[in-house]
N, C-alpha and C positions, 0 to 999 in steps of 0.2 A: 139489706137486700131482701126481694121477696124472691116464694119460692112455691113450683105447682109440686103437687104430693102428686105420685105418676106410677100407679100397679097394674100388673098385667097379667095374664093369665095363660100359656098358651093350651088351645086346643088340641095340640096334635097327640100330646102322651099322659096321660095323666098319671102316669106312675113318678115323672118325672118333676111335674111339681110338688115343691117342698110347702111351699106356703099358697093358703087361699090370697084372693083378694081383699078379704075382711081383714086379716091377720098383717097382713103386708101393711093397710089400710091405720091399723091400731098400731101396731108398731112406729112406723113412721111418723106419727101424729104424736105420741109417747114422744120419741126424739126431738120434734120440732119444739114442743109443749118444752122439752129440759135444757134445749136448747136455746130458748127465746129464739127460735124463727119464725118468723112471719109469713102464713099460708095465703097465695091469693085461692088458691081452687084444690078440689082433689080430681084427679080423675084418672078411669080404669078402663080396659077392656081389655076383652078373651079373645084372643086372636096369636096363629102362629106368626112366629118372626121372620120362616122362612121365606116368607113371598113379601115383596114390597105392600106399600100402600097401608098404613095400618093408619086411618085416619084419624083417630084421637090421638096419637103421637104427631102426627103433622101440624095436624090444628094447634096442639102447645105450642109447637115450634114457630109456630106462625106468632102467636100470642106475646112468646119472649122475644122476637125480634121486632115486635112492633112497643118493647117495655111494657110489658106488661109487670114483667116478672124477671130475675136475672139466673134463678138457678131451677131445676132439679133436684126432688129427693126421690130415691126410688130404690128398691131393695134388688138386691143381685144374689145368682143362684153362686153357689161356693163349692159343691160339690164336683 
């Protein structure tokens, strides 16, 4: 299966982010790398999540449903 590398950032608090989009970005890339998965694209933006419309998440979505791709990797906050 392939898979988009998918980091975010959001705008609204930055106390609240844990990780950059570079860190997220190298992480993720580390996992796929030991994982033998297969990356079609990477892709990021800074944008809050509480309002719709965050168009580089759409656009993936668009992408996987037309097979491009069959999964997401993307890092989750845990705190």
């Amino acid at each position: 299966m392939k898979y988009f590398i998918y980091t975010r950032k959001s705008t609204e608090r930055a106390e609240r982010q844990v990780m950059s989009l570079e860190s997220q970005l190298s992480e993720l890339k580390e996992f796929a790398a030991k994982e033998k998965l297969e990356i079609v694209a990477s892709l990021s933006e800074a944008q809050t999540a509480k309002e719709p419309g965050r168009k580089i998440f759409a656009e993936m979505l668009d992408r996987i449903c037309a097979g491009e791709a069959g999964g997401i990797l993307a890092c989750i906050r845990t705190d």
